[in-house]
N, CA, C and O of each residue as an XYZ file, in Angstrom:
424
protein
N      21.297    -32.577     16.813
C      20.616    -32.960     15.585
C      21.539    -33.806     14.722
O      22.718    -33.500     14.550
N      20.806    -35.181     14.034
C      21.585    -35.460     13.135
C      21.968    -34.931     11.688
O      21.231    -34.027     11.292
N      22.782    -35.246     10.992
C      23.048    -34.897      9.763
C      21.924    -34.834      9.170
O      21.777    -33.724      8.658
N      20.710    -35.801      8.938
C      19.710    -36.213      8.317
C      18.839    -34.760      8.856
O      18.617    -33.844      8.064
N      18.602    -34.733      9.627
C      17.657    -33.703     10.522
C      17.998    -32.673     10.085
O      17.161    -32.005      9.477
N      19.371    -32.174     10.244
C      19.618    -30.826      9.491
C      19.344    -30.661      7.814
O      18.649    -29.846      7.205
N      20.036    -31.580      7.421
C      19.461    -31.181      6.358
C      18.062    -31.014      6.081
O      17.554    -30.000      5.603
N      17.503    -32.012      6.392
C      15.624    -31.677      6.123
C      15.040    -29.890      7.253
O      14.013    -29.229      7.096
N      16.145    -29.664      8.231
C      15.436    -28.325      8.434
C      15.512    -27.560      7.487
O      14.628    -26.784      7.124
N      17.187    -27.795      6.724
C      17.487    -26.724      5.723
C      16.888    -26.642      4.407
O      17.116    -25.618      3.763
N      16.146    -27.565      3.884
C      15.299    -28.076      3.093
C      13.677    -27.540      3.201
O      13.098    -27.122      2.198
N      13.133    -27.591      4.306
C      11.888    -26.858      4.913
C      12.031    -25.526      5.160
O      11.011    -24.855      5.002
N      13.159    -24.884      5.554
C      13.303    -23.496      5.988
C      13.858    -22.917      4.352
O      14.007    -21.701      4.226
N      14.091    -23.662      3.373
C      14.470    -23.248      2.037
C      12.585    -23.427      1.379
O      12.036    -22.393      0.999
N      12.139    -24.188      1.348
C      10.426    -24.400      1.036
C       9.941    -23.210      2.169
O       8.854    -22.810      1.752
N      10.092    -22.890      2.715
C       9.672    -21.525      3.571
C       9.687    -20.544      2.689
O       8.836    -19.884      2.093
N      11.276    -20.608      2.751
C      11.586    -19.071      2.086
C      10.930    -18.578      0.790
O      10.406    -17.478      0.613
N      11.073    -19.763     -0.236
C      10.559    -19.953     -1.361
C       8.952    -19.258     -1.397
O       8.426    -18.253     -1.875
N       8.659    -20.102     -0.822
C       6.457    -19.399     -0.391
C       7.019    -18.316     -0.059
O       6.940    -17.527     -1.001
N       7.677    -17.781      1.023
C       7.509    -16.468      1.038
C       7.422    -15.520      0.149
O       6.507    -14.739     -0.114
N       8.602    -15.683     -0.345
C       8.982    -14.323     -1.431
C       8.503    -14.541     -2.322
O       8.836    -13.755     -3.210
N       7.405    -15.700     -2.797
C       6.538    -15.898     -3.992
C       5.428    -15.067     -3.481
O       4.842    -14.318     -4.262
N       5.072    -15.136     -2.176
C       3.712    -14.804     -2.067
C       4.049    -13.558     -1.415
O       3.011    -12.961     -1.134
N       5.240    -12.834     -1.011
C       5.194    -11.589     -1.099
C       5.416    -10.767     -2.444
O       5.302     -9.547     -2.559
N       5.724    -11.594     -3.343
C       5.672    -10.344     -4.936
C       4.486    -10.928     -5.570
O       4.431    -10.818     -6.795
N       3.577    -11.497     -5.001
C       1.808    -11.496     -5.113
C       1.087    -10.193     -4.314
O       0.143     -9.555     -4.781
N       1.651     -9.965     -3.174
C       1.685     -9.063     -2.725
C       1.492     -7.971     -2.871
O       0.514     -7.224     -2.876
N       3.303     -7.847     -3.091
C       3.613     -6.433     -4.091
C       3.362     -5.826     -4.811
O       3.513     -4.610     -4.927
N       2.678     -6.971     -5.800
C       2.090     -6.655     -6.964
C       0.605     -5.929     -7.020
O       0.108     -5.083     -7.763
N       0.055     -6.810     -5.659
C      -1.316     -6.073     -5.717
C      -1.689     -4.611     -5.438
O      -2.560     -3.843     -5.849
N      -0.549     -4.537     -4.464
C      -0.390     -3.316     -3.664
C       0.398     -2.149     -4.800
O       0.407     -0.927     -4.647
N       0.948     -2.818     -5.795
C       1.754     -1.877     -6.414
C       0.478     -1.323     -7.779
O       0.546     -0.355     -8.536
N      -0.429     -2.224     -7.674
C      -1.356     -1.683     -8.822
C      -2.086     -1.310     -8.122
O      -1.969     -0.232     -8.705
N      -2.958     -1.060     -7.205
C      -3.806     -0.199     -6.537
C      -2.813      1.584     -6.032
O      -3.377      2.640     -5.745
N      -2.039      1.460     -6.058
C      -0.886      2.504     -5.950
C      -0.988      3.227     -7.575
O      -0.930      4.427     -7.843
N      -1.135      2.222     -8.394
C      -1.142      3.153     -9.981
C      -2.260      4.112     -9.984
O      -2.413      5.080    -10.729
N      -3.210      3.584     -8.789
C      -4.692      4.252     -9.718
C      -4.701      5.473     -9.185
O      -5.345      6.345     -9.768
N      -3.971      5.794     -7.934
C      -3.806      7.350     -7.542
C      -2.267      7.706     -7.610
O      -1.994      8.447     -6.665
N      -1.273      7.461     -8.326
C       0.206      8.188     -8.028
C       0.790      7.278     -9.101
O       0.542      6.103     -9.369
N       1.775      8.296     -9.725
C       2.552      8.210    -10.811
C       3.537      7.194    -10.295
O       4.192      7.097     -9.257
N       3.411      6.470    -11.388
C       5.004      5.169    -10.433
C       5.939      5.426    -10.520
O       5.887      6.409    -11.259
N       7.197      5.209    -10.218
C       8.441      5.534    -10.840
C       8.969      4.412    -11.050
O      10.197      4.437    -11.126
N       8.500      3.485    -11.165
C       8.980      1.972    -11.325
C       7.416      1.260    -11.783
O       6.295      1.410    -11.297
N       7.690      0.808    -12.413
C       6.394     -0.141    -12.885
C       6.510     -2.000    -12.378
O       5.686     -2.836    -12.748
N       7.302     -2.200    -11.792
C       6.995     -3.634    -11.650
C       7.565     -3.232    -10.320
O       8.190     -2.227     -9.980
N       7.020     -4.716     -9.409
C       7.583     -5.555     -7.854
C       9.224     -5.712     -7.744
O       9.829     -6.553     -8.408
N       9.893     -4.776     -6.799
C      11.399     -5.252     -7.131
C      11.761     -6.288     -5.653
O      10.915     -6.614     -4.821
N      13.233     -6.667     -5.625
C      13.340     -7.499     -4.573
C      14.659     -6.663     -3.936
O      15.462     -6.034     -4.626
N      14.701     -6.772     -2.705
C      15.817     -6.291     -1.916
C      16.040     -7.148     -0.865
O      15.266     -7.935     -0.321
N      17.753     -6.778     -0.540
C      18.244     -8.160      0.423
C      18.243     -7.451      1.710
O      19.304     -7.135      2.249
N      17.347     -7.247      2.113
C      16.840     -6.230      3.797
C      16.765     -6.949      4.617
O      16.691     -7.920      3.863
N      16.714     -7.370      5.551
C      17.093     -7.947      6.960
C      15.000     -7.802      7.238
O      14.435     -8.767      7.751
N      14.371     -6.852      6.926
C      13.209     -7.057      7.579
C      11.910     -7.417      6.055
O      10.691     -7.245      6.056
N      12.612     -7.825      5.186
C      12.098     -8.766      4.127
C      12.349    -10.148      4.616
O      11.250    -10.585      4.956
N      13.166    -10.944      4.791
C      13.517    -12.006      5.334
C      12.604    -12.907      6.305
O      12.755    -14.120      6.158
N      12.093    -12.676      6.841
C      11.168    -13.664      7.682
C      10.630    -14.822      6.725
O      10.220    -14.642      5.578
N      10.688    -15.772      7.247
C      10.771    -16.979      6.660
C       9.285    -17.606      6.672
O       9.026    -18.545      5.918
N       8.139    -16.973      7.700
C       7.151    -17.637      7.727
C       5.990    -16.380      7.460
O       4.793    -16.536      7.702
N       6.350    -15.609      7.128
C       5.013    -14.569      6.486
C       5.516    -13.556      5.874
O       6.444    -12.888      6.330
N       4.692    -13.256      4.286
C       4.570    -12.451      3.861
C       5.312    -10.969      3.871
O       5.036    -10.316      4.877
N       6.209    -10.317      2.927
C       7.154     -9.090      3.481
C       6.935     -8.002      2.135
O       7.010     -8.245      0.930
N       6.660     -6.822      2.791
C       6.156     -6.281      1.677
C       6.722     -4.719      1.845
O       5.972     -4.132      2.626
N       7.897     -3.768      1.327
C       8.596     -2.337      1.870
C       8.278     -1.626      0.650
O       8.765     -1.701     -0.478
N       6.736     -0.452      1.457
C       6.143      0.460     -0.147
C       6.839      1.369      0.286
O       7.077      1.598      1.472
N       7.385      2.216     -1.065
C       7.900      3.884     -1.190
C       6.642      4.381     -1.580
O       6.108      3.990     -2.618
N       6.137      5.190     -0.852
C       4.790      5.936     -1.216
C       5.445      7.183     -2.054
O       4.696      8.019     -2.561
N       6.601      7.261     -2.158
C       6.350      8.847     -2.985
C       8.267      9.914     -2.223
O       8.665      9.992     -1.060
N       8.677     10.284     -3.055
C      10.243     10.480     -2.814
C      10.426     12.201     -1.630
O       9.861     13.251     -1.937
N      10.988     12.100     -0.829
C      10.410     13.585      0.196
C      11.581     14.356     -0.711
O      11.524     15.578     -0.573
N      12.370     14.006     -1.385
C      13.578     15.266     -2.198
C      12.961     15.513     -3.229
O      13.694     16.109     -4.018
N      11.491     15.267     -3.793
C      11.037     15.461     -4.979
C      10.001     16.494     -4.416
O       8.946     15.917     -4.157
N       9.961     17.888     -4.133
C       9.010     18.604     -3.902
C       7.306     18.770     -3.554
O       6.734     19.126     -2.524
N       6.723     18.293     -5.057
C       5.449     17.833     -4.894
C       5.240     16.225     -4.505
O       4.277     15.507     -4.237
N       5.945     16.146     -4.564
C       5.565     14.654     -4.014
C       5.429     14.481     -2.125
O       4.712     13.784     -1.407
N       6.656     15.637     -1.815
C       6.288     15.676     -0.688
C       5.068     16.496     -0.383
O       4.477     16.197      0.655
N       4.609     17.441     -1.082
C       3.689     18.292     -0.380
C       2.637     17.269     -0.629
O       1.736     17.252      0.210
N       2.562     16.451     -1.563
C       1.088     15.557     -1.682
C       1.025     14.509     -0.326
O      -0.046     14.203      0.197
N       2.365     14.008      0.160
C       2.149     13.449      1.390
C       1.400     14.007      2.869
O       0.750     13.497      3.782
N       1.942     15.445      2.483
C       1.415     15.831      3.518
C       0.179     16.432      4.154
O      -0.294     17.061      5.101
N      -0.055     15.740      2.849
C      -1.886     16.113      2.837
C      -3.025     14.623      3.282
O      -3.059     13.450      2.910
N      -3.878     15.495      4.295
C      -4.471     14.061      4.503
C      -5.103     13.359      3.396
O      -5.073     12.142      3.210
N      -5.500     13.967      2.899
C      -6.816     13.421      1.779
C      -5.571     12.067      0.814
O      -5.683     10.876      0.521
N      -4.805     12.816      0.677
C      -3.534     11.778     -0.293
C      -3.032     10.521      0.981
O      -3.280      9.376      0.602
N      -2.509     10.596      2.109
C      -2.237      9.707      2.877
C      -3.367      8.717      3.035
O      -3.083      7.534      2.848
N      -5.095      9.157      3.477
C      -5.825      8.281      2.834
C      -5.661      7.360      1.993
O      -5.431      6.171      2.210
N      -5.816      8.081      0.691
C      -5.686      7.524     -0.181
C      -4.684      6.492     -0.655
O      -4.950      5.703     -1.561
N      -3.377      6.522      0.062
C      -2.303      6.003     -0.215
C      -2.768      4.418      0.942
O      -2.375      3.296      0.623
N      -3.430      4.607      1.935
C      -3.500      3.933      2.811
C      -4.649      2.800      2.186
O      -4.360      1.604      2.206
N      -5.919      3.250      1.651
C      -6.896      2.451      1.181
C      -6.199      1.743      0.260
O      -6.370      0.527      0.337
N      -5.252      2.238     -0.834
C      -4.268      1.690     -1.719
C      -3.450      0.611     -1.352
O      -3.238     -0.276     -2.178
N      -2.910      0.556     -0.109
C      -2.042     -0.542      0.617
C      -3.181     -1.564      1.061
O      -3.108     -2.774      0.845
N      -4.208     -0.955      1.687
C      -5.039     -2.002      1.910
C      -5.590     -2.886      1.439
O      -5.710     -4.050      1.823
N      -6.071     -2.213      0.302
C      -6.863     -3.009     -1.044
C      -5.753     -4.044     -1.497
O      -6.117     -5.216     -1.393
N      -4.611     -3.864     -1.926
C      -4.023     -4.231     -2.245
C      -3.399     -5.604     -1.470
O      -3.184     -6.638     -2.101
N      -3.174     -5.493     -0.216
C      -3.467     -6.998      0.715
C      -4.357     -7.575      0.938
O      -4.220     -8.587      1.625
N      -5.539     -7.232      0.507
C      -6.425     -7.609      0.645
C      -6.902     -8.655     -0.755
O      -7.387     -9.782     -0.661
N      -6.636     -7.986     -1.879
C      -6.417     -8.790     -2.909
C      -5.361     -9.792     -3.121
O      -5.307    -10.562     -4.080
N      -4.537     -9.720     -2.160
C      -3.163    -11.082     -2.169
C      -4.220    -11.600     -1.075
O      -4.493    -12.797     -1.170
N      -4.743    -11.007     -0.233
C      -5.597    -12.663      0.109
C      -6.417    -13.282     -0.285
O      -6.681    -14.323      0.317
N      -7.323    -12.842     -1.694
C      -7.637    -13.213     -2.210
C      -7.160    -14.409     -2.880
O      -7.752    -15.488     -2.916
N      -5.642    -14.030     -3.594
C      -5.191    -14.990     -4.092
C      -5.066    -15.919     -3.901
O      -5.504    -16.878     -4.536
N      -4.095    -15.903     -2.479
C      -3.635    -17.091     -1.386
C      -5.112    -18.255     -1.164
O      -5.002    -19.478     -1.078
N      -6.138    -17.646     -1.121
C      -7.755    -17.961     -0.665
C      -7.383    -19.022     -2.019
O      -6.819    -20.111     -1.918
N      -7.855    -18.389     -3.266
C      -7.858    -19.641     -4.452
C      -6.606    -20.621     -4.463
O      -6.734    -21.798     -4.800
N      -5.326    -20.043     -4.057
C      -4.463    -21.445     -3.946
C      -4.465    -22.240     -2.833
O      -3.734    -23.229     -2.887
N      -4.991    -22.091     -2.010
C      -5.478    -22.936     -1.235
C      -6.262    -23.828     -0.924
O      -6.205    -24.336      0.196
């Protein structure tokens, strides 16, 4: 590759990254407010972490804490189906409304 070439990969794979992690804390976000309507947050906003399986450069990356297992009731609520449901329709809805989004910017 020439000089020219590399740089324009590093330039496109930087415009990658960029969409990504924009449109994964669109994401996050959706998923993190459908999460309010059944479970106490312990964080109120989308955070970012430097994880090795956030990183993908060409889709969307999204790592939910459903709920802490050293916090007692929190674990016993996991281990209930009716709450894992619930936690699950919550993740869903919630990508489902970032495709919404993606749908209007497009």
């Amino acid at each position: 590759m020439s000089n020219k070439d590399k740089q324009i990969a590093r330039i496109l794979m930087d415009m990658s990254m960029t969409s990504q992690v924009s449109d994964s804390m669109v994401y996050g976000a959706r998923i993190l407010n459908e999460l309010s309507r059944i479970n106490q947050l312990h964080r109120g906003k989308v955070e970012q972490a430097n994880f090795a399986v956030l990183k993908a450069p060409d889709i969307p990356s999204v790592l939910v804490e459903t709920a802490f297992l050293s916090h007692p009731e929190e674990e016993k609520k996991l281990r209930t189906r009716a709450f894992q449901r619930k936690l699950a329709y919550a993740i869903g809805n919630g990508i489902l409304k970032g495709f919404g989004h993606k749908s209007r910017l497009g």
